[in-house]
PDB file of N, CA, C and O in Angstrom, chain B, residues numbered from 101:
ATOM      1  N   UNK B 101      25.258  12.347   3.546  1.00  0.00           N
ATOM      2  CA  UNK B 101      24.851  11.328   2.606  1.00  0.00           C
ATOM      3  C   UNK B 101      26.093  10.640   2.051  1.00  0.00           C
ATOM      4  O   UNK B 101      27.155  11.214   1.812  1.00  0.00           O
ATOM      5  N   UNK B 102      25.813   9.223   1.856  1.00  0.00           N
ATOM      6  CA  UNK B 102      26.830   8.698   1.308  1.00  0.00           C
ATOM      7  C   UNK B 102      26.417   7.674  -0.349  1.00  0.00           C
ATOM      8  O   UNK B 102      25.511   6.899  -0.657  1.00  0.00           O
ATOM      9  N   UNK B 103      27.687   8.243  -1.084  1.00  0.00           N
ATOM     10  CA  UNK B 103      27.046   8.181  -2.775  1.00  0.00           C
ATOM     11  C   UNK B 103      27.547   6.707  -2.944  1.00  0.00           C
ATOM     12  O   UNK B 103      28.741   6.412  -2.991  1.00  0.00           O
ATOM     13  N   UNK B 104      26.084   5.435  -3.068  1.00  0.00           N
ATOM     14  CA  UNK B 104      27.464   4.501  -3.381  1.00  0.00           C
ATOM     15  C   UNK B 104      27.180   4.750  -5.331  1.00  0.00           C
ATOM     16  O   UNK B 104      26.330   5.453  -5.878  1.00  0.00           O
ATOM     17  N   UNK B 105      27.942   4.129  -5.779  1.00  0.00           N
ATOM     18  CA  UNK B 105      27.767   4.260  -7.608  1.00  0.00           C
ATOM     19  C   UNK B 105      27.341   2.432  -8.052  1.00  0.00           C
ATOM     20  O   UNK B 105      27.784   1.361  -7.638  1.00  0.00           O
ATOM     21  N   UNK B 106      26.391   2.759  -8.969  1.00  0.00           N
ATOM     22  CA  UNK B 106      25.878   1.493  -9.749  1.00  0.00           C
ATOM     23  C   UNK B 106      26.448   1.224 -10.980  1.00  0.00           C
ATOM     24  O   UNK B 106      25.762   0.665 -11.835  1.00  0.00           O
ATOM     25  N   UNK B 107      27.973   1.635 -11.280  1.00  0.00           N
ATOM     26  CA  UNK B 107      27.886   1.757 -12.298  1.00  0.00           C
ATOM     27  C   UNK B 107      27.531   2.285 -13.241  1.00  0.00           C
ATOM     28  O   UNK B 107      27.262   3.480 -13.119  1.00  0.00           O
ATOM     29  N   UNK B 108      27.392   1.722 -14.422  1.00  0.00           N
ATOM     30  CA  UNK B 108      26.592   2.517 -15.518  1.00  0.00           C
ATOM     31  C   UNK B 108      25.192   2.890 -15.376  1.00  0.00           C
ATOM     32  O   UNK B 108      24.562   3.618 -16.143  1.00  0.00           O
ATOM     33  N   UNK B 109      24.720   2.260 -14.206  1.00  0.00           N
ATOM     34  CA  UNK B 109      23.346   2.289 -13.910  1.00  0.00           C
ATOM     35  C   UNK B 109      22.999   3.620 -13.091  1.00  0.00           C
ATOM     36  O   UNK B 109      21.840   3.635 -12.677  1.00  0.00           O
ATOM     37  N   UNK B 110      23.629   4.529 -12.836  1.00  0.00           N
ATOM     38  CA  UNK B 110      23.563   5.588 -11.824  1.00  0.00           C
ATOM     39  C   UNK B 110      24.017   5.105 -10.593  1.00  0.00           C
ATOM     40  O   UNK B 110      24.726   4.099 -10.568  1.00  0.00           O
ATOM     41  N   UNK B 111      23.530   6.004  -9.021  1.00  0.00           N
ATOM     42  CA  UNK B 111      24.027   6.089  -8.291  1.00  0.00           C
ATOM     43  C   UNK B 111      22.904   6.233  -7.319  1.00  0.00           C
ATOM     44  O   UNK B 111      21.926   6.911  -7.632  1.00  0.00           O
ATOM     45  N   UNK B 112      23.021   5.318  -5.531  1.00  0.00           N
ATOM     46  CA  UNK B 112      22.510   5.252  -4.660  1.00  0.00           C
ATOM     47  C   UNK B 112      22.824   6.296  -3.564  1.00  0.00           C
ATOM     48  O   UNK B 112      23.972   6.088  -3.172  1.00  0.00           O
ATOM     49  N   UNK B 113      22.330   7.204  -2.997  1.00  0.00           N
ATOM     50  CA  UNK B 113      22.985   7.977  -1.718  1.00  0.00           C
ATOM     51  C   UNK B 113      22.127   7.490  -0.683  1.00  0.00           C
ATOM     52  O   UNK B 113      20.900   7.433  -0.754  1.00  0.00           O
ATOM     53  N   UNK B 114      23.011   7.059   0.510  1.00  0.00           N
ATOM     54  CA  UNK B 114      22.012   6.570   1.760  1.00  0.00           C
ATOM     55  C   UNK B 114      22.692   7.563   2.783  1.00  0.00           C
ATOM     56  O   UNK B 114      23.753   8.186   2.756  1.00  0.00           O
ATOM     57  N   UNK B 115      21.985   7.495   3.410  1.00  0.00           N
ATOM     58  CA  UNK B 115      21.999   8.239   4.738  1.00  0.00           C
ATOM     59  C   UNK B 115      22.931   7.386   6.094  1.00  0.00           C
ATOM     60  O   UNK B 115      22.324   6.650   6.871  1.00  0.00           O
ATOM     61  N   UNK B 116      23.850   7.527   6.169  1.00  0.00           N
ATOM     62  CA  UNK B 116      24.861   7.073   6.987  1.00  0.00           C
ATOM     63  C   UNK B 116      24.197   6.668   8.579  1.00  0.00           C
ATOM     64  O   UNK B 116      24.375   5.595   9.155  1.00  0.00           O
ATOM     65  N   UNK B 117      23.248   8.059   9.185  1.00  0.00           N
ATOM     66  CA  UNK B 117      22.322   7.715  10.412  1.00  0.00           C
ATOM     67  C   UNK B 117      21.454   7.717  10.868  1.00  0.00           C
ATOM     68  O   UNK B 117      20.867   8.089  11.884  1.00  0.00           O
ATOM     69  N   UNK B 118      21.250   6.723   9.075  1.00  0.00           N
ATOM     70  CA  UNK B 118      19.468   5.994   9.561  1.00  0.00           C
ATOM     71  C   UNK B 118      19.389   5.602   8.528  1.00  0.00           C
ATOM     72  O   UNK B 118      20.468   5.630   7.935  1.00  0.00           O
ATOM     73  N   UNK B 119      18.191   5.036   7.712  1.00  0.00           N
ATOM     74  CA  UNK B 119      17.884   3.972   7.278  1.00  0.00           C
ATOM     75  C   UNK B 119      17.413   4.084   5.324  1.00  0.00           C
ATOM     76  O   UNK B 119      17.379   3.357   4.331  1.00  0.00           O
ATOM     77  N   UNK B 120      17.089   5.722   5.792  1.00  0.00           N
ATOM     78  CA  UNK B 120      16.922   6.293   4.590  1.00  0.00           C
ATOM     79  C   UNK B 120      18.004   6.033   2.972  1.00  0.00           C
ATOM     80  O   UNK B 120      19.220   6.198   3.069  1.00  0.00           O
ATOM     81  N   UNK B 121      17.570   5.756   2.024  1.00  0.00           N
ATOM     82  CA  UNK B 121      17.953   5.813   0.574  1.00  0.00           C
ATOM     83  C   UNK B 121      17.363   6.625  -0.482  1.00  0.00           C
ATOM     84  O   UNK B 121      16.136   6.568  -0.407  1.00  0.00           O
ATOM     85  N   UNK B 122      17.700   7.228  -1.269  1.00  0.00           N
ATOM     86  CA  UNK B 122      17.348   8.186  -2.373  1.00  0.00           C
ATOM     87  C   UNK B 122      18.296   7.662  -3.497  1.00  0.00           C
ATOM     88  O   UNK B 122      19.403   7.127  -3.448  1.00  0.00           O
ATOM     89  N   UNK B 123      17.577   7.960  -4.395  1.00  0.00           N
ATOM     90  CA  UNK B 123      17.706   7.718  -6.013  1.00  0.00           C
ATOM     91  C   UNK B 123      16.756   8.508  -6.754  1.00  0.00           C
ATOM     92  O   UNK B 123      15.783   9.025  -6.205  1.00  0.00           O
ATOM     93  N   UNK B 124      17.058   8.639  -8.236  1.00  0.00           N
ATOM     94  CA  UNK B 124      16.750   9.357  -8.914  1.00  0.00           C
ATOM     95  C   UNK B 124      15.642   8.036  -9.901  1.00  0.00           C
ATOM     96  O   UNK B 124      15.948   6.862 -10.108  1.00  0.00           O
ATOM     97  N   UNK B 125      14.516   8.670 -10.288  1.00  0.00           N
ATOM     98  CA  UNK B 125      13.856   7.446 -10.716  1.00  0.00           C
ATOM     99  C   UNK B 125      14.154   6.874 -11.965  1.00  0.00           C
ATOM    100  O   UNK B 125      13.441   5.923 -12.285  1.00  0.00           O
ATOM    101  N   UNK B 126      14.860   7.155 -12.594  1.00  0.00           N
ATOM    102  CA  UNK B 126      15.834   6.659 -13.450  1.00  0.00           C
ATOM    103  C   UNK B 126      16.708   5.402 -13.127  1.00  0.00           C
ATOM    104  O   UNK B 126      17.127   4.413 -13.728  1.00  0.00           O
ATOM    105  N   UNK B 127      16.790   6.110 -11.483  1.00  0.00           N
ATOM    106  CA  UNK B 127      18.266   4.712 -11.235  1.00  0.00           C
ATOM    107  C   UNK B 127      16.990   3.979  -9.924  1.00  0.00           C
ATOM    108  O   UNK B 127      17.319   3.242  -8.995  1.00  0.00           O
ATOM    109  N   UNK B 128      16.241   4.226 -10.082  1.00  0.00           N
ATOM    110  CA  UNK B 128      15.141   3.387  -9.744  1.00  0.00           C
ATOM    111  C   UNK B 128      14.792   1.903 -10.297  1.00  0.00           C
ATOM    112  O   UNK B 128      14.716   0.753  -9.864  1.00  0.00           O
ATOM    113  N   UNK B 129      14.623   2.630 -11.537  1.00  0.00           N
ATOM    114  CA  UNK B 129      13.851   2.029 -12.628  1.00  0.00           C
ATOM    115  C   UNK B 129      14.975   0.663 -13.144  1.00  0.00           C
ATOM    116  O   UNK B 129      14.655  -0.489 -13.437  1.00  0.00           O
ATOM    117  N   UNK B 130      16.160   1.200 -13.124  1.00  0.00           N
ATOM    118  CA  UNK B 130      17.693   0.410 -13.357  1.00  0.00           C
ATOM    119  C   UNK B 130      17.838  -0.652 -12.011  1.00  0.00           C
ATOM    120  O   UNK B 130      18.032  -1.860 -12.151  1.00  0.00           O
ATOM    121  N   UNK B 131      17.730  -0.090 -10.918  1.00  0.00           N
ATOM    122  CA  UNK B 131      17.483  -1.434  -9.961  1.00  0.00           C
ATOM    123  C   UNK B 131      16.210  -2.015  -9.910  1.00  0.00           C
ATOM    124  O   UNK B 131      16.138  -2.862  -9.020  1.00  0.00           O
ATOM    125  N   UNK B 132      15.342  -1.880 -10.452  1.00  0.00           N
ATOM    126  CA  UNK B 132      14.271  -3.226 -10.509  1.00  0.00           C
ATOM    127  C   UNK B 132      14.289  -3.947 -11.332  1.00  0.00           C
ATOM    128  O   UNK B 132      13.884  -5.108 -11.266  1.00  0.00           O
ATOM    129  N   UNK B 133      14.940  -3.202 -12.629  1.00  0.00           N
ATOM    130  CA  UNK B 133      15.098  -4.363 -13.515  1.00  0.00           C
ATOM    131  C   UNK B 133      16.714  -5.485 -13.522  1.00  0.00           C
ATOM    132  O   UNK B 133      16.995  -6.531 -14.106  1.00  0.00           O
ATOM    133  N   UNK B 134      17.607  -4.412 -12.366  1.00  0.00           N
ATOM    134  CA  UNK B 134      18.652  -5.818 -12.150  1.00  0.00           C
ATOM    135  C   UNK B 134      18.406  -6.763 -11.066  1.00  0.00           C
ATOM    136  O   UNK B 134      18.950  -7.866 -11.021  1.00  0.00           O
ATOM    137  N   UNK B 135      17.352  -6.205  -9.947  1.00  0.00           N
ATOM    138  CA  UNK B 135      16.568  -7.183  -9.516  1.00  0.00           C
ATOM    139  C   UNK B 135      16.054  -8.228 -10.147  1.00  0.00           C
ATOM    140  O   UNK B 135      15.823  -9.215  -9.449  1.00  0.00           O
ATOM    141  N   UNK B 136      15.848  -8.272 -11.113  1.00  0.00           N
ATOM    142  CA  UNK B 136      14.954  -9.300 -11.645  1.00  0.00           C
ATOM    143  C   UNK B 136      15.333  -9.802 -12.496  1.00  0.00           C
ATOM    144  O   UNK B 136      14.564 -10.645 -12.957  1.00  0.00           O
ATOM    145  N   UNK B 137      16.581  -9.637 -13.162  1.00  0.00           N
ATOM    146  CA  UNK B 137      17.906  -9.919 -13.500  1.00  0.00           C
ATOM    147  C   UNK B 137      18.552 -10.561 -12.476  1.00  0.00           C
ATOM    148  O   UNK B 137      18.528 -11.747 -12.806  1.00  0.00           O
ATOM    149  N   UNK B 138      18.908 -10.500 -11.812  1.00  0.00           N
ATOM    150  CA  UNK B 138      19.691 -11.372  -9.999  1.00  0.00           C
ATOM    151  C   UNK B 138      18.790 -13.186  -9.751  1.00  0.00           C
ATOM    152  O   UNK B 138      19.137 -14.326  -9.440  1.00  0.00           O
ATOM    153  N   UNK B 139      16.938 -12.124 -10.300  1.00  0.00           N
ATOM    154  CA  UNK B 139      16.602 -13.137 -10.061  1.00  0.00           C
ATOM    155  C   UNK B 139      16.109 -14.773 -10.752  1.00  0.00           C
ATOM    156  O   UNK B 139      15.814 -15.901 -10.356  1.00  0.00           O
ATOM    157  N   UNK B 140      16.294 -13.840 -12.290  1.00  0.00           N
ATOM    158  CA  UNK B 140      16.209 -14.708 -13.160  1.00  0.00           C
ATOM    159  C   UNK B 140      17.297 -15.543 -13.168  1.00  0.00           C
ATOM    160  O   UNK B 140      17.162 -16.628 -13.734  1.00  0.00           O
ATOM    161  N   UNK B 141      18.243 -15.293 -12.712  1.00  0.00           N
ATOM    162  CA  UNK B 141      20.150 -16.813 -12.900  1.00  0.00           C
ATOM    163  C   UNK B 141      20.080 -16.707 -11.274  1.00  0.00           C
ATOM    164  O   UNK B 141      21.122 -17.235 -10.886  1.00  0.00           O
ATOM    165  N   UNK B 142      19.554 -16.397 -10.485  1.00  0.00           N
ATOM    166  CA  UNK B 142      19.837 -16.909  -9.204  1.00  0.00           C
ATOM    167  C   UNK B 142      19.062 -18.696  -9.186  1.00  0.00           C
ATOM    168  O   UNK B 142      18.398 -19.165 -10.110  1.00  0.00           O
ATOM    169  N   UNK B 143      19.387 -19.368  -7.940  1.00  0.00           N
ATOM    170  CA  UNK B 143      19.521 -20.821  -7.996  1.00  0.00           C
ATOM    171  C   UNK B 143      17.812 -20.962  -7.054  1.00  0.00           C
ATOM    172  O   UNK B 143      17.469 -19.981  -6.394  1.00  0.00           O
ATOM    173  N   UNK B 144      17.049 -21.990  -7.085  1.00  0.00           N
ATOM    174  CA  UNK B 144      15.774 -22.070  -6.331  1.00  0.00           C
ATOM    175  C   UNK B 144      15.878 -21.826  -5.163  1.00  0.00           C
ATOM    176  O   UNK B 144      14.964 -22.312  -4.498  1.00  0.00           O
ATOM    177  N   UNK B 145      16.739 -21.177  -4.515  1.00  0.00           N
ATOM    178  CA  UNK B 145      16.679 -20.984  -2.972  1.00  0.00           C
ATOM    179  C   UNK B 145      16.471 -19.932  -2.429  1.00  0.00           C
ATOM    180  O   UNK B 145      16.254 -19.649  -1.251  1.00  0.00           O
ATOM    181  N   UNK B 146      16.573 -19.088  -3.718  1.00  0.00           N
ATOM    182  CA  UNK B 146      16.488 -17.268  -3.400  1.00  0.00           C
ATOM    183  C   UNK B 146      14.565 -17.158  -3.745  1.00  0.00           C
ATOM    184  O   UNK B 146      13.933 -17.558  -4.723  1.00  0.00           O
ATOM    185  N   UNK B 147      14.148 -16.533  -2.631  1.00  0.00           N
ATOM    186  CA  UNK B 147      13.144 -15.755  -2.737  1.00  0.00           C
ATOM    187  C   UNK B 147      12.375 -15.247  -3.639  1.00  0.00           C
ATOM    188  O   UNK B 147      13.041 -14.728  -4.534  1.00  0.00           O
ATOM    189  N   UNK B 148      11.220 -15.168  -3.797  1.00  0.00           N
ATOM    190  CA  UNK B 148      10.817 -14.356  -4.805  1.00  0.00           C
ATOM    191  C   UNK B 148      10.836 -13.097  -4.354  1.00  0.00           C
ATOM    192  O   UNK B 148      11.349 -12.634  -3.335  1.00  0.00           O
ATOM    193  N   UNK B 149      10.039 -12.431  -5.476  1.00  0.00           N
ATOM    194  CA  UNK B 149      10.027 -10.733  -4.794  1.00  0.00           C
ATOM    195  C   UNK B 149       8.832 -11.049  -4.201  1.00  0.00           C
ATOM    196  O   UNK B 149       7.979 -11.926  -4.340  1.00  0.00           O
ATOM    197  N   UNK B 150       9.040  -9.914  -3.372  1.00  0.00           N
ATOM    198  CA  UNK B 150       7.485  -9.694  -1.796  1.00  0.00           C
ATOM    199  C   UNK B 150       6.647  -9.002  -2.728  1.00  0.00           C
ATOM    200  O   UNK B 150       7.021  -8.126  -3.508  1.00  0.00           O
ATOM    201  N   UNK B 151       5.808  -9.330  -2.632  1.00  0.00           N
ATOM    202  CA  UNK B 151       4.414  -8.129  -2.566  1.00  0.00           C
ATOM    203  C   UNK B 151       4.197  -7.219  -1.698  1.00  0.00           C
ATOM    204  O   UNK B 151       3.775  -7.806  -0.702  1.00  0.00           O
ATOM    205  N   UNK B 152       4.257  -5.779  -1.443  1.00  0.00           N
ATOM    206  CA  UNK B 152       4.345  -4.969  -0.351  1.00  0.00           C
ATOM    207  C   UNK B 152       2.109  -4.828  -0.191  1.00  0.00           C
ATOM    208  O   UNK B 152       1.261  -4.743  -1.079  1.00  0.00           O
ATOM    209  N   UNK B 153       2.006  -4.862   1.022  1.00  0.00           N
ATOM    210  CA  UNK B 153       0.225  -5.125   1.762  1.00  0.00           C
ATOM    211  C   UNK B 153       0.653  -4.560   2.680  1.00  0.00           C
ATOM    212  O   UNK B 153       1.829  -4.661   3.031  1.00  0.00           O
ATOM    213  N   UNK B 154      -0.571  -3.550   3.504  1.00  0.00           N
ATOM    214  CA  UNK B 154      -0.851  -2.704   4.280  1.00  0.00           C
ATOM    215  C   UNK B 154      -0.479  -3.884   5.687  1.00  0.00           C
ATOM    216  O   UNK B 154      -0.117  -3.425   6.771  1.00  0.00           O
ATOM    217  N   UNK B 155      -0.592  -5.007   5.525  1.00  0.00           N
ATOM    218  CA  UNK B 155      -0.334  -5.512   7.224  1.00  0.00           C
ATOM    219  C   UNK B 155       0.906  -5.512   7.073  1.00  0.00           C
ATOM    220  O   UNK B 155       1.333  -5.567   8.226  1.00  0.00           O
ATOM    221  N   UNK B 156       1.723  -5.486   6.417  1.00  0.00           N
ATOM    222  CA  UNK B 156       3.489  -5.775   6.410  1.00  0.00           C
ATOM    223  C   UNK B 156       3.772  -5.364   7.766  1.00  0.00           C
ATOM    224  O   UNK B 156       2.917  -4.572   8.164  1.00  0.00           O
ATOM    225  N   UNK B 157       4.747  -5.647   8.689  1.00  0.00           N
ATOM    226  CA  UNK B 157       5.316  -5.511   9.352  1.00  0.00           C
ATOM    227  C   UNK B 157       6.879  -5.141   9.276  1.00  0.00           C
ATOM    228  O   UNK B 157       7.395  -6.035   8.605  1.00  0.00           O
ATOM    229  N   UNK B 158       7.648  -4.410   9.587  1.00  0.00           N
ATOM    230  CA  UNK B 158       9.398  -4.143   9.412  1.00  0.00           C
ATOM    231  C   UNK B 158      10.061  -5.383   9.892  1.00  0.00           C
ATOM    232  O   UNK B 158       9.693  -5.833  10.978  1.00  0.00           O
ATOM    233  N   UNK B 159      11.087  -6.054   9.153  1.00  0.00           N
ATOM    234  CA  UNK B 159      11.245  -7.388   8.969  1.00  0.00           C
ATOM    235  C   UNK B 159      12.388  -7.514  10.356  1.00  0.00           C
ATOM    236  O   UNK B 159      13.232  -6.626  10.236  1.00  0.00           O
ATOM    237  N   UNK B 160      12.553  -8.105  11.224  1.00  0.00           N
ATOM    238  CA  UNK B 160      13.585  -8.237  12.471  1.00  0.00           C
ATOM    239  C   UNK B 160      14.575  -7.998  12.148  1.00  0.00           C
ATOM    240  O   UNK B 160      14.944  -8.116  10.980  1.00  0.00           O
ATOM    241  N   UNK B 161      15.699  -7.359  13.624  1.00  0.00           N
ATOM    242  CA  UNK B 161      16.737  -6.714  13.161  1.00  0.00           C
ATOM    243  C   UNK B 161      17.680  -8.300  13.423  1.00  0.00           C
ATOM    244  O   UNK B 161      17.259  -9.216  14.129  1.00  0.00           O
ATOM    245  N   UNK B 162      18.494  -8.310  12.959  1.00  0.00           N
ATOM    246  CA  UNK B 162      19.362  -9.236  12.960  1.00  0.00           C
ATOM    247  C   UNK B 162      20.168  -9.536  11.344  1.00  0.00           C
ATOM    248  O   UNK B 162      19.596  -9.212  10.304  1.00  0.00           O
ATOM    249  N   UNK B 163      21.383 -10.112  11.347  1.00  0.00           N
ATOM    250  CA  UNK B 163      21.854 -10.365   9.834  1.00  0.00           C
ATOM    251  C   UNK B 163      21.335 -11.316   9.362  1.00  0.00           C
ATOM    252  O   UNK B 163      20.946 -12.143  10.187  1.00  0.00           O
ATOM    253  N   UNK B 164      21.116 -11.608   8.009  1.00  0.00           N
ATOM    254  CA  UNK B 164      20.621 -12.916   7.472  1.00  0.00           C
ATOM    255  C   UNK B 164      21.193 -12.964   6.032  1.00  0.00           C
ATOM    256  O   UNK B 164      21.688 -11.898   5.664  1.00  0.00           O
ATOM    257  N   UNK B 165      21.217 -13.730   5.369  1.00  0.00           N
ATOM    258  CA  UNK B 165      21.918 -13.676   4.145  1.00  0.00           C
ATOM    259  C   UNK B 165      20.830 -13.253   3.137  1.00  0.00           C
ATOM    260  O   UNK B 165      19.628 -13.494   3.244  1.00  0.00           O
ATOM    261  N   UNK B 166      21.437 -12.594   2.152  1.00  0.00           N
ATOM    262  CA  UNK B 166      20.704 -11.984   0.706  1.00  0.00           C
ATOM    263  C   UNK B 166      20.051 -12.574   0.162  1.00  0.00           C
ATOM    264  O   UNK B 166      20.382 -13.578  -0.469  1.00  0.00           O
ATOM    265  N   UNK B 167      18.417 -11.904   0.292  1.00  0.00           N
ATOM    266  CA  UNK B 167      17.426 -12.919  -0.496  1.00  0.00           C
ATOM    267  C   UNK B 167      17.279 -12.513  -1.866  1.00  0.00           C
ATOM    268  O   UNK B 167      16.629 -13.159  -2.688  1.00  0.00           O
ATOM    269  N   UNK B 168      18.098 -11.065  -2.192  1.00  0.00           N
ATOM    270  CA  UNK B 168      17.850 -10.407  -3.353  1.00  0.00           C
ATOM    271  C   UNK B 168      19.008  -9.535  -3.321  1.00  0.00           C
ATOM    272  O   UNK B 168      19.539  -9.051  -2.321  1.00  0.00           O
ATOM    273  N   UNK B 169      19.428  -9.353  -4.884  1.00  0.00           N
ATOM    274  CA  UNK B 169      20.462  -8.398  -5.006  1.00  0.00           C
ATOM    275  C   UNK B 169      20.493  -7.386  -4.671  1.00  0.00           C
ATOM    276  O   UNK B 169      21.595  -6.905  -4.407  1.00  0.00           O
ATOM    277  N   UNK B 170      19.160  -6.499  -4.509  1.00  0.00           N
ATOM    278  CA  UNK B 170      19.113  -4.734  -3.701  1.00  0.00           C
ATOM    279  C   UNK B 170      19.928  -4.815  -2.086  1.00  0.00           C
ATOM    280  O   UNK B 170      20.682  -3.981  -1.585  1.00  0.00           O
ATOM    281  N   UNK B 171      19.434  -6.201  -1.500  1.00  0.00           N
ATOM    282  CA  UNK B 171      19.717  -6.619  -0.016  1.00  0.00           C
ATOM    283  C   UNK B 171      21.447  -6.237  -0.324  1.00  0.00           C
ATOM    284  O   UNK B 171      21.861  -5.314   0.377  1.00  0.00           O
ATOM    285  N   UNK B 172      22.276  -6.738  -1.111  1.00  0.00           N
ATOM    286  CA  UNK B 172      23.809  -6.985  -1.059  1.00  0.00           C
ATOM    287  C   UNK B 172      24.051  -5.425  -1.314  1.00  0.00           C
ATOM    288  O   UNK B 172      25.162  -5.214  -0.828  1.00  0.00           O
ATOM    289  N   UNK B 173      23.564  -4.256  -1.827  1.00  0.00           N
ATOM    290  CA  UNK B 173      24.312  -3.040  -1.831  1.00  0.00           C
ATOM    291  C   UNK B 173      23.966  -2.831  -0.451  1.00  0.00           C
ATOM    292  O   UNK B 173      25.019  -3.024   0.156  1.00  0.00           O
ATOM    293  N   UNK B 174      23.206  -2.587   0.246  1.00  0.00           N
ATOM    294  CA  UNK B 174      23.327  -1.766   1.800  1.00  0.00           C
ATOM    295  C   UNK B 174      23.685  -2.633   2.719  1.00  0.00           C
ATOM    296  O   UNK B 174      23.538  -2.160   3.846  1.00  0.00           O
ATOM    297  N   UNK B 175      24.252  -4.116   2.702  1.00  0.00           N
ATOM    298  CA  UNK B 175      24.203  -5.251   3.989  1.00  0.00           C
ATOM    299  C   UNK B 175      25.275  -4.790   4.642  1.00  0.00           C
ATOM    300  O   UNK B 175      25.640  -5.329   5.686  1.00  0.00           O
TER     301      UNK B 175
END
């Protein structure tokens, strides 16, 4: 596992080989609300947040630029 740190906000550990992330719901709770923070002073071009629905599909592999601040810690 690899620890990244949020700051004062706690700390992310992801899994180096594969796809997996863990947090403590504390530092859960701290990235949704700087999500939405990112998204309140971000400019009209950024995304809203998704609604997660049972048809979702896993989004294509390829790079694309940050539609949301969670996207910029693991890119």
């Amino acid at each position: 596992m690899v620890t990244r740190s949020l700051g004062a906000d706690g700390g992310v550990s992801q899994c180096p080989d594969g796809p997996g992330v863990f947090l403590a719901r504390a530092d859960l709770g701290s990235l949704i609300e700087a999500e939405a923070d990112w998204h309140r002073h971000a400019s009209q071009a950024t995304a809203p947040l998704p609604r997660i629905t049972a048809d979702m599909q896993a989004p294509p592999s390829g790079r694309t630029p940050a539609r949301a601040w969670v996207e910029t810690l693991f890119g």
